[in-house]
N, CA, C and O of each residue as an XYZ file, in Angstrom:
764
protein
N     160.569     32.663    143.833
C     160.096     33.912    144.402
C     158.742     34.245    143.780
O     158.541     34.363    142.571
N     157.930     34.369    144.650
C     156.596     35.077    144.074
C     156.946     36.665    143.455
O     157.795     37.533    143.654
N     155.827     36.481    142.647
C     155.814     37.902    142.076
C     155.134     39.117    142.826
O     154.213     38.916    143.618
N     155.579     40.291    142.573
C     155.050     41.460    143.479
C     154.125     41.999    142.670
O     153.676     41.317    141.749
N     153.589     43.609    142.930
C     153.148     44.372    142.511
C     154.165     45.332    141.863
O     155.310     45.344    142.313
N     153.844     46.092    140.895
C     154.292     47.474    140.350
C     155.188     48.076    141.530
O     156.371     48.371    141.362
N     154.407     48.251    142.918
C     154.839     49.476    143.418
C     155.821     48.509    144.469
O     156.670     49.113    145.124
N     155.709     47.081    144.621
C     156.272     46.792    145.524
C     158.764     47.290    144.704
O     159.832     47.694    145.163
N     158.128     46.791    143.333
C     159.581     47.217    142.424
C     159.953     48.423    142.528
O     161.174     48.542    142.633
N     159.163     49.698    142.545
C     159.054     51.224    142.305
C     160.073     51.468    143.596
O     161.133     52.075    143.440
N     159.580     50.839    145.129
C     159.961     51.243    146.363
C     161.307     50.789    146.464
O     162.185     51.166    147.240
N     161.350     49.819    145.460
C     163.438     49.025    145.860
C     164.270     50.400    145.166
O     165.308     50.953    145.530
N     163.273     50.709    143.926
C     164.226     52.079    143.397
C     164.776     52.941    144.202
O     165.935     53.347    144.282
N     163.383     53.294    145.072
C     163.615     54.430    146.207
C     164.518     53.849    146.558
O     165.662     54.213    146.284
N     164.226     52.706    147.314
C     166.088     52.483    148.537
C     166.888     52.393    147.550
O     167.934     53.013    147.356
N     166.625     51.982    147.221
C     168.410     52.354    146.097
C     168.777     53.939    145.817
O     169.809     54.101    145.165
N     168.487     54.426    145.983
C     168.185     56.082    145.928
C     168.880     56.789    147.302
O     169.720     57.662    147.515
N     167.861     55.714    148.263
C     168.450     56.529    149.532
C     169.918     55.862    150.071
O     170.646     56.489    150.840
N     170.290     54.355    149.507
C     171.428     54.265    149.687
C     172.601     54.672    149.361
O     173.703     54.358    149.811
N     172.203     55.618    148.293
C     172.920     56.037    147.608
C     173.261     57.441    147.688
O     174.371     57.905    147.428
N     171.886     58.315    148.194
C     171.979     59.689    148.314
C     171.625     59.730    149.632
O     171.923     60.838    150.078
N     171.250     59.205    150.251
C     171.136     59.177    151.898
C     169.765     59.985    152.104
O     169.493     60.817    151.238
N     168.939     59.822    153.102
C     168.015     60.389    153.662
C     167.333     60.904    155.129
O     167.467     60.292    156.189
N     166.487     62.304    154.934
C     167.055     62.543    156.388
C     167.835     63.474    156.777
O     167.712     63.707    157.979
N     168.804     64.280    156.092
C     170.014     64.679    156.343
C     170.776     63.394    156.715
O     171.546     63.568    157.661
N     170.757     62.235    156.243
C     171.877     61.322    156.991
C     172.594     61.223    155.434
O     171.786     61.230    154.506
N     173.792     61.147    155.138
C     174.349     61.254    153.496
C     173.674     59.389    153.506
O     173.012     58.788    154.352
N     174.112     59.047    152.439
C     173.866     57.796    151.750
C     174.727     56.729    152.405
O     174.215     55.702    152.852
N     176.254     57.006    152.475
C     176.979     55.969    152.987
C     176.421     55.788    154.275
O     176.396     54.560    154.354
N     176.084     56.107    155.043
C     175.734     56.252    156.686
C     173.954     55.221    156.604
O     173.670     54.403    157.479
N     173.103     55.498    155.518
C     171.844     54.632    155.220
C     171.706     53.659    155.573
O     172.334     52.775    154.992
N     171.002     53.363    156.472
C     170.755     51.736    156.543
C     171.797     50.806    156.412
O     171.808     49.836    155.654
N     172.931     51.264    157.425
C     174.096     50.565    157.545
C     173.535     48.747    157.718
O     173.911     47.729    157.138
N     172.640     48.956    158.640
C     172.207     47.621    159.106
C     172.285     47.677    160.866
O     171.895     46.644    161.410
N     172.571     48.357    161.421
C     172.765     48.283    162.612
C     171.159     47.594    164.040
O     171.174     47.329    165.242
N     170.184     47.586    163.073
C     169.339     47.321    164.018
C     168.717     45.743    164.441
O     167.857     45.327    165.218
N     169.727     45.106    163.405
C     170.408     43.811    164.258
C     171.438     43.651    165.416
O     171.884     42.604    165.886
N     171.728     45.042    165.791
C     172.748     44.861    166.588
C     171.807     44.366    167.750
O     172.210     43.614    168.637
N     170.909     44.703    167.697
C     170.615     43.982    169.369
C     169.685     43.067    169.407
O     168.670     43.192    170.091
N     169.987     41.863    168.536
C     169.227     40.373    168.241
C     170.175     38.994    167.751
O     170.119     37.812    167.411
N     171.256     40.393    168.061
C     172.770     39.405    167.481
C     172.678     38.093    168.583
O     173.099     37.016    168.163
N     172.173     38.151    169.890
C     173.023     37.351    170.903
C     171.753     36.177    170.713
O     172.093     35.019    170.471
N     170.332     36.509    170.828
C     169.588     35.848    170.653
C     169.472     35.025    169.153
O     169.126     33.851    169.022
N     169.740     35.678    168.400
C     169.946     35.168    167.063
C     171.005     33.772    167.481
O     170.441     32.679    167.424
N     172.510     33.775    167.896
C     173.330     32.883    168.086
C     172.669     31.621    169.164
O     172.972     30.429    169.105
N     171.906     32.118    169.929
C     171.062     31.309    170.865
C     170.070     29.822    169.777
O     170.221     28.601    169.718
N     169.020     30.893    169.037
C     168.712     30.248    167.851
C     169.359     29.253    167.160
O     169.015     28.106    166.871
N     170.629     30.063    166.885
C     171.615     28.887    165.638
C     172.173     27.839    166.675
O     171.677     26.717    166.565
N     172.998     27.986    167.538
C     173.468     26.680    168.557
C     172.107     25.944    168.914
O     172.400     24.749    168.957
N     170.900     26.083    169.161
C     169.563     25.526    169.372
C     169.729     23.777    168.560
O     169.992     22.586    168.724
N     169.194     25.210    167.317
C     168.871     24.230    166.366
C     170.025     23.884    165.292
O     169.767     23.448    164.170
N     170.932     24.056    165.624
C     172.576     23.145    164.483
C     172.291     23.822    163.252
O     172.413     23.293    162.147
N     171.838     25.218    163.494
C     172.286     25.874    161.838
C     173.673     25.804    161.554
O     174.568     25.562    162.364
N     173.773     26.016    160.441
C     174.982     25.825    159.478
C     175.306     26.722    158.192
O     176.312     26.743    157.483
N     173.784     27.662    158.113
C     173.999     28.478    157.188
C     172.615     29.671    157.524
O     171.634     29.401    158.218
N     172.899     31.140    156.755
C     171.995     31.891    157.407
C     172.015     33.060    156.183
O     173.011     33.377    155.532
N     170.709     33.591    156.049
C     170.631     33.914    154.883
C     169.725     35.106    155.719
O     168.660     34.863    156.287
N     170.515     36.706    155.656
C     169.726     37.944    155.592
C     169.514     38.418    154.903
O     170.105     39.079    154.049
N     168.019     38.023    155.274
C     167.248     39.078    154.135
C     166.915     40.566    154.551
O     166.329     40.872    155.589
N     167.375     41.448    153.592
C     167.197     42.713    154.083
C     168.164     43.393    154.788
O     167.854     44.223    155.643
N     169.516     43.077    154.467
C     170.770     43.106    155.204
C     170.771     44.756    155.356
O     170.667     45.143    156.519
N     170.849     45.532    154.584
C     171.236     47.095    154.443
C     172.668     46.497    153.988
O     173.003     45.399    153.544
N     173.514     47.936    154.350
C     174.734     47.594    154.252
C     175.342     47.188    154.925
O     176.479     47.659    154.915
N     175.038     46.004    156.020
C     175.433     44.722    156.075
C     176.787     45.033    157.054
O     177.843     44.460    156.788
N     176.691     46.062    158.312
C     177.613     46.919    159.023
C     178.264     45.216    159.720
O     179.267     44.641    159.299
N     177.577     44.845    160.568
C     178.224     44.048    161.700
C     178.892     42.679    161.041
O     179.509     41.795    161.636
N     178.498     42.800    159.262
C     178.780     41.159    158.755
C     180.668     41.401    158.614
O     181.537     40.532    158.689
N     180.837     42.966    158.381
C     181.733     43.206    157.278
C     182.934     44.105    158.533
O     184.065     44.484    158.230
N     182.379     44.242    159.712
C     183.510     44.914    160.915
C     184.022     44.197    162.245
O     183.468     43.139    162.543
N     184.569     44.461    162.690
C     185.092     44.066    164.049
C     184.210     44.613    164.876
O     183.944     45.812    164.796
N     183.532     43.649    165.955
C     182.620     44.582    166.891
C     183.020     43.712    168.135
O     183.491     42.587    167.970
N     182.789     44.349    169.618
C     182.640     43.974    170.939
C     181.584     43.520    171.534
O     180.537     44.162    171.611
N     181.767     42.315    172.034
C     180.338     42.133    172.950
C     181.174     41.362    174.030
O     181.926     40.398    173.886
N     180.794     42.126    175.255
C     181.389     41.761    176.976
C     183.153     41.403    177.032
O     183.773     40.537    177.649
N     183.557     42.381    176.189
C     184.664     42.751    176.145
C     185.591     41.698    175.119
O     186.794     41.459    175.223
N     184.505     41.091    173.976
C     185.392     39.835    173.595
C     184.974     40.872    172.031
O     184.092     41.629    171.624
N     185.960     40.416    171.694
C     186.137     41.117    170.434
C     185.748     40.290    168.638
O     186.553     39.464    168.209
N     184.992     40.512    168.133
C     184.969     39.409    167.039
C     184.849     39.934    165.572
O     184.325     40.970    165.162
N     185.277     39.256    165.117
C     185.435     40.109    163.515
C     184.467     39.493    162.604
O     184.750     38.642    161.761
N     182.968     40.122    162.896
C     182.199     40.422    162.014
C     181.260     38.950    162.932
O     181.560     38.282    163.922
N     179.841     38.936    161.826
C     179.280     38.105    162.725
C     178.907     36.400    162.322
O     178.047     35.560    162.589
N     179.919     36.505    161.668
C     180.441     35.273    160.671
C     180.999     34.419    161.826
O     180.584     33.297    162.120
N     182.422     35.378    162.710
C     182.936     34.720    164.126
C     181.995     34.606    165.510
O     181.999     33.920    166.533
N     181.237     35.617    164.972
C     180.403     35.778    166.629
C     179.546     34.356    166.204
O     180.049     33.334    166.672
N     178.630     34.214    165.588
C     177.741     32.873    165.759
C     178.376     31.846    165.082
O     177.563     30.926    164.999
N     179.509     31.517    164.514
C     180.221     30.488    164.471
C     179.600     30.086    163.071
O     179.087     28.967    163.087
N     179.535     30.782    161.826
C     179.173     30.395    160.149
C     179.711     30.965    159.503
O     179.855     32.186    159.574
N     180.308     29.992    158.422
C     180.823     30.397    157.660
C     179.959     30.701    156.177
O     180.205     31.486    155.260
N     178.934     29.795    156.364
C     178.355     29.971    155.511
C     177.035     31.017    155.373
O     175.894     30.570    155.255
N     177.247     32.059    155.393
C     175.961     33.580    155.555
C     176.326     34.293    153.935
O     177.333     34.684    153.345
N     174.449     34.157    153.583
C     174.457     35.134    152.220
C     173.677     35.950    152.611
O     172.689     35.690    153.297
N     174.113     37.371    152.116
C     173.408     38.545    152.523
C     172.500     38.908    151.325
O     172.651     38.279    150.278
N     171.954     39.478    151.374
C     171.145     40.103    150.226
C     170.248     41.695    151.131
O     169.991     41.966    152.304
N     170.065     42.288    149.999
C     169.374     43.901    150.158
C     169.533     43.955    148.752
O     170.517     43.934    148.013
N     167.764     44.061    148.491
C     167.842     44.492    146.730
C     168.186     46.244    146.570
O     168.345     46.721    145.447
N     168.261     46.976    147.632
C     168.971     48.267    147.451
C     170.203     48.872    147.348
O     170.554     50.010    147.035
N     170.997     47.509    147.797
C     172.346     47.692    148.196
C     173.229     47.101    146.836
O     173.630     45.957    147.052
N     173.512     47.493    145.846
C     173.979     46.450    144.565
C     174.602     45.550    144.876
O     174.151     44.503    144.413
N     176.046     45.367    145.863
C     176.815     44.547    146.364
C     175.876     42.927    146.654
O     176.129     41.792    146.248
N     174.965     43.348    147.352
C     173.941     42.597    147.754
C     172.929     42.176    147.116
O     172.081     41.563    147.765
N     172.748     42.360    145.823
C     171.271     42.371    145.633
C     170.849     41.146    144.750
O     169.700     40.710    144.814
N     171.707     40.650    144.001
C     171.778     39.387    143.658
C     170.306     38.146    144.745
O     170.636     37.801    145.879
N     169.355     37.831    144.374
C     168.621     37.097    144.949
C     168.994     35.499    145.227
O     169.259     34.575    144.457
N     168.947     35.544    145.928
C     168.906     33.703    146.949
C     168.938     33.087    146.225
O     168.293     33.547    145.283
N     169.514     31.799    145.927
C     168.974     30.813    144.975
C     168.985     29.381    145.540
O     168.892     28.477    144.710
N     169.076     29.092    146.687
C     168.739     28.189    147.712
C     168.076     28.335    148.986
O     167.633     29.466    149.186
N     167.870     27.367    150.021
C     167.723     27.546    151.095
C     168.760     27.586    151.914
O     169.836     27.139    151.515
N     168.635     28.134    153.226
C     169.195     28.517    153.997
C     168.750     27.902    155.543
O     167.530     28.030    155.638
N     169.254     27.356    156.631
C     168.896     26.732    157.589
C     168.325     28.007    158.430
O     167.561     27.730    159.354
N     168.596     29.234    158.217
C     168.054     30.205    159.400
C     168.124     31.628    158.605
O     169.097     32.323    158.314
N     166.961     31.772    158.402
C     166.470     33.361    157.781
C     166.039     34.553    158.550
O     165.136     34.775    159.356
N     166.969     35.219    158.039
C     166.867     36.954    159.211
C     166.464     37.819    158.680
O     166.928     38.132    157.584
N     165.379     38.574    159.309
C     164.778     39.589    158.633
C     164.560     40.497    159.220
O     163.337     40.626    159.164
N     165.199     41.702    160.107
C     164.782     42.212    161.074
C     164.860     43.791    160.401
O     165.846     44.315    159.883
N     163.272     44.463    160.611
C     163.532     45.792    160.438
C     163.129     45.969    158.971
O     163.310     47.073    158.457
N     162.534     44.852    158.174
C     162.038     44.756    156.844
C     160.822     44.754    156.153
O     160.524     45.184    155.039
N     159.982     44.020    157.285
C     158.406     43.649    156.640
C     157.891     44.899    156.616
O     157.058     44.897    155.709
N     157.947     46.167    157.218
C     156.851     46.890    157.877
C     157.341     47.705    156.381
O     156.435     48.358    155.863
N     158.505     47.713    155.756
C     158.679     48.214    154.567
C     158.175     48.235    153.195
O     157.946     49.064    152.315
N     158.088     46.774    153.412
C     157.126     46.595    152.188
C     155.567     46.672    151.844
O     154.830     46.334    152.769
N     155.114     46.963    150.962
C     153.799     47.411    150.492
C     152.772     46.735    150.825
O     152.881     45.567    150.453
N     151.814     46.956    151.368
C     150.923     46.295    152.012
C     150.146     44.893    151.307
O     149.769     43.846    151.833
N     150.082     45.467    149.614
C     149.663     44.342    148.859
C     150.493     43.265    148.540
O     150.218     42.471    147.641
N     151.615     43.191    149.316
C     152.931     42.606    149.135
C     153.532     41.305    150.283
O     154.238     40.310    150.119
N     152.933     41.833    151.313
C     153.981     41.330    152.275
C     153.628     40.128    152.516
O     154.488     39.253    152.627
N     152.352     39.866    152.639
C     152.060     38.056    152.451
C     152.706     37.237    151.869
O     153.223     36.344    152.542
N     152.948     37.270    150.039
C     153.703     36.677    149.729
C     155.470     37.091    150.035
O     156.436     36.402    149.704
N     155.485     38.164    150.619
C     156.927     38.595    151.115
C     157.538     37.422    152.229
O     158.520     36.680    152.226
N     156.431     37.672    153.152
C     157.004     36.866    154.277
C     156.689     35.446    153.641
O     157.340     34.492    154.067
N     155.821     35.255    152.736
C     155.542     33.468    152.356
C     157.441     33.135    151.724
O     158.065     32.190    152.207
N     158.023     33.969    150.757
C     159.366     33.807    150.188
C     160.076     33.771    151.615
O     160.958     32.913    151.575
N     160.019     34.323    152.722
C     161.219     33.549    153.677
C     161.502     32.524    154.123
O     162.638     32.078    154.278
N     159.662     31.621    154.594
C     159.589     30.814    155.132
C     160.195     29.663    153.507
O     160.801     28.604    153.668
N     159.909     30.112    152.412
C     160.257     29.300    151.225
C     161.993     29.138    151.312
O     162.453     28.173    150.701
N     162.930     30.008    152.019
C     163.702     30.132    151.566
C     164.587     29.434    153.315
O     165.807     29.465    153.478
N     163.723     28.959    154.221
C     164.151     28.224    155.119
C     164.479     26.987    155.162
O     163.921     26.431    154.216
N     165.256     26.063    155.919
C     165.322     24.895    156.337
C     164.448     24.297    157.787
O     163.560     23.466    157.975
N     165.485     25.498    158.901
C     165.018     25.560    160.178
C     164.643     26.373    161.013
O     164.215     26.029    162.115
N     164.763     27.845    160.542
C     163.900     28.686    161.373
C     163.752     29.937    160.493
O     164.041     30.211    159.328
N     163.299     30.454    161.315
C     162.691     32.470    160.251
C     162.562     33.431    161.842
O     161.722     33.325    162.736
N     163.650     34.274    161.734
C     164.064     35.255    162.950
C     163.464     36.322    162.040
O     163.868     36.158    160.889
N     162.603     37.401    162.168
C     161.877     38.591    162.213
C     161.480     39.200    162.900
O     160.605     38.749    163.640
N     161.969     40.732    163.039
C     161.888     41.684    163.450
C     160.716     43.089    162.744
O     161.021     43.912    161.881
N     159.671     42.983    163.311
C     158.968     44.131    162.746
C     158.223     45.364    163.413
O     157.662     45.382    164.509
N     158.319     46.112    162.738
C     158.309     47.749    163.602
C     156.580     48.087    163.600
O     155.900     47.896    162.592
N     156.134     48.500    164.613
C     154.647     48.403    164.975
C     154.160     49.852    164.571
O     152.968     50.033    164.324
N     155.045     50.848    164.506
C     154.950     52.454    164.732
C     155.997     53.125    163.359
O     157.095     52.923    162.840
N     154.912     53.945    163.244
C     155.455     54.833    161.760
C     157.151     55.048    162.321
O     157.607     54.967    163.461
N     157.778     55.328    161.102
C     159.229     55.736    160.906
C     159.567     56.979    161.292
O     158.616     57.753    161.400
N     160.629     57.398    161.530
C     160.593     58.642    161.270
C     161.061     59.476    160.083
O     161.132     60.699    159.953
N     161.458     58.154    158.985
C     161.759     59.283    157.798
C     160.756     58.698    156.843
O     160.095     57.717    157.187
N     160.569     59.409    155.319
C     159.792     59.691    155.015
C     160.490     59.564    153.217
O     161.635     59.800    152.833
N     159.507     59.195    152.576
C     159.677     59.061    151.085
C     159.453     60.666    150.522
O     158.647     61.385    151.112
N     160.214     61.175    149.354
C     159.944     62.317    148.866
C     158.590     62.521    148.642
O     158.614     63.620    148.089
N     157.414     62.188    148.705
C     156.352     62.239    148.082
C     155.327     62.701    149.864
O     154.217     63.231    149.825
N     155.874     62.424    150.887
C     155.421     62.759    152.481
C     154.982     61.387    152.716
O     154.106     61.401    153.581
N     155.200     60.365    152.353
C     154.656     58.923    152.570
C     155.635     58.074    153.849
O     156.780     57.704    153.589
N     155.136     57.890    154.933
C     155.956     57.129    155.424
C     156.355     56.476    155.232
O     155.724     55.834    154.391
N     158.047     55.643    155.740
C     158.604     54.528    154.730
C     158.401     53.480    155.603
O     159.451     52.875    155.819
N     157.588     53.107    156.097
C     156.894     52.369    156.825
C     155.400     51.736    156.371
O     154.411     51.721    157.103
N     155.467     51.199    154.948
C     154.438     51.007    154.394
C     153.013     50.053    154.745
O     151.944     49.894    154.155
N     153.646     49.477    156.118
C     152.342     48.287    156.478
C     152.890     48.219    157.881
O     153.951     47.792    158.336
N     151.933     48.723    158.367
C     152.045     49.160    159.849
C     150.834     48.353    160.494
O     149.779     48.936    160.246
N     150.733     47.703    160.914
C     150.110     46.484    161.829
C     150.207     46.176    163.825
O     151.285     45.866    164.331
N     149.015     46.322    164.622
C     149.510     46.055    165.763
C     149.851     44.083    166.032
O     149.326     43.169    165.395
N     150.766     43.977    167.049
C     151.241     42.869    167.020
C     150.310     41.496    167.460
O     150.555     40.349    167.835
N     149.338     42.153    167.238
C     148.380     41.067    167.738
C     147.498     40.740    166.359
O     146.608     39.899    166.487
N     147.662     41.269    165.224
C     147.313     41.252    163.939
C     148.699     40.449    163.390
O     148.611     39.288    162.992
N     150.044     41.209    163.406
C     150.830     40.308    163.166
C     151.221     39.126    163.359
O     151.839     38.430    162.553
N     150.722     38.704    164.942
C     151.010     37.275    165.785
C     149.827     36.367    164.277
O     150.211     35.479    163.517
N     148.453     37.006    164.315
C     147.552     36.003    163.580
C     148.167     35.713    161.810
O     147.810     34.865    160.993
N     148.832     36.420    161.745
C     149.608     36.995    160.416
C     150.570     35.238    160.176
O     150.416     34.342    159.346
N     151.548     35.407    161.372
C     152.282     34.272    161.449
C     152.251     32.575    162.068
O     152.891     31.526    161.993
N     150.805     33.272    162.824
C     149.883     31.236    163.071
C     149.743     31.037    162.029
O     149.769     29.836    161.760
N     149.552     31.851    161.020
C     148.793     31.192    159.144
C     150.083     30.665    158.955
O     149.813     29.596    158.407
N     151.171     30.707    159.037
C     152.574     30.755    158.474
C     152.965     29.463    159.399
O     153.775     28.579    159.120
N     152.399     29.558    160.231
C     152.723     28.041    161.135
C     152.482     26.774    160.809
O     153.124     25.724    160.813
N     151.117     27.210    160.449
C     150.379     25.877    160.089
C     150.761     25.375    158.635
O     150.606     24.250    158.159
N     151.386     26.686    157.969
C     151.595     26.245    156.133
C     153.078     25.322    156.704
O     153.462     24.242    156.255
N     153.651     26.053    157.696
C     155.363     25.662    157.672
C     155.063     24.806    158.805
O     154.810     25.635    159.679
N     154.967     23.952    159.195
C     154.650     23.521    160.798
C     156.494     23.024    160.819
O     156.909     23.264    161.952
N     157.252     22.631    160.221
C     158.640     22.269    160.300
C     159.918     23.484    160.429
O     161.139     23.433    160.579
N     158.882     24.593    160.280
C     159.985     25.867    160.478
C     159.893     26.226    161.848
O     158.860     25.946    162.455
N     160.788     26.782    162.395
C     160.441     27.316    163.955
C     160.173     29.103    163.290
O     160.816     29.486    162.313
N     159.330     29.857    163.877
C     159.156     30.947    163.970
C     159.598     32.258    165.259
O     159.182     32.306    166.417
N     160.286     32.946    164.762
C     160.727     33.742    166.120
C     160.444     35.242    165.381
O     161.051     35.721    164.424
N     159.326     35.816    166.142
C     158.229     36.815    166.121
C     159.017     37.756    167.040
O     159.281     37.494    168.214
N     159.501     39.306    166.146
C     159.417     40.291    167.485
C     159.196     41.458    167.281
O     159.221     41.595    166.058
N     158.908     42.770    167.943
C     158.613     43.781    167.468
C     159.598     44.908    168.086
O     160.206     44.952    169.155
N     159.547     45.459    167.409
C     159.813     46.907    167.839
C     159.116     48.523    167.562
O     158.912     49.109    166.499
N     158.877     48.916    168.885
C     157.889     49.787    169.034
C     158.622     51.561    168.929
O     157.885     52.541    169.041
């Protein structure tokens, strides 16, 4: 793992803070359940049957809602998403979440990151996103948010620390192509 900055460590405090005391008026348990993988779950499984993953490593899990419940999709029922894409082998990690926070210590055939980069500190995220593609075999699924948050660090700072339009981000991840040319890249945003 590359090393960060000061403030990129300062901001894991915060989430640990808000996972804990919740933010928003939302209490803590309710925080960043993880839910905004719910709708990359199907394409994500598309990905893994593709390319014969076998193991999958989220980064940035939250609390890790859909790994750890029974959920529905087109009336088929599956317990957690271990059954839905067919692995047994998925390590979660969220350095905010203690359960989770334990760091990677291998690679992983398919790295998920959705709902994470735009979090981290601007002097940061280069080598942020360089540690996923480090921590791949066969692909890197990311999800990143183009438009401020709507909640907010005690200090009035959006928690949306590197806010980029996607045509800055696309040039962001050709650099990442050419370093990884053996990783597949799957780029998406949310606005």
């Amino acid at each position: 793992m590359s090393k960060y900055t000061q403030n990129y460590y300062e901001i894991i405090e915060k989430y640990k803070l808000f996972h804990k005391h919740g933010v928003k008026n939302q209490p803590g348990v309710s925080t960043f359940l993880g839910y905004a993988l719910t709708r990359w779950v199907g394409k994500i499984k598309e990905i893994i049957d593709i390319t014969g993953s076998r193991s999958i490593l989220d980064f940035g899990c939250g609390k890790a809602y859909l790994y750890n419940n029974n959920f529905k999709i087109k009336d088929q029922e599956y317990h957690g998403l271990s059954n839905f894409w067919g692995i047994d082998d998925i390590f979660l990690y969220d350095p905010g979440v203690e359960k989770y926070s334990k760091y990677p210590n291998r690679k992983y055939d398919g790295v998920i990151c959705t709902d994470v980069i735009e979090h981290i500190p601007e002097n940061d995220v280069i080598n942020f996103i360089d540690n996923l593609f480090k921590l791949s075999n066969k692909f890197v699924f990311v999800v990143i948010a183009t438009v401020p948050a709507s909640k907010y660090f005690d200090d009035g700072t959006n928690i949306h620390l590197c806010l980029k339009s996607e045509a800055v981000w696309k040039d962001i991840f050709d650099n990442f192509k050419m370093k990884y040319p053996d990783i597949d890249q799957h780029v998406y945003f949310n606005d």
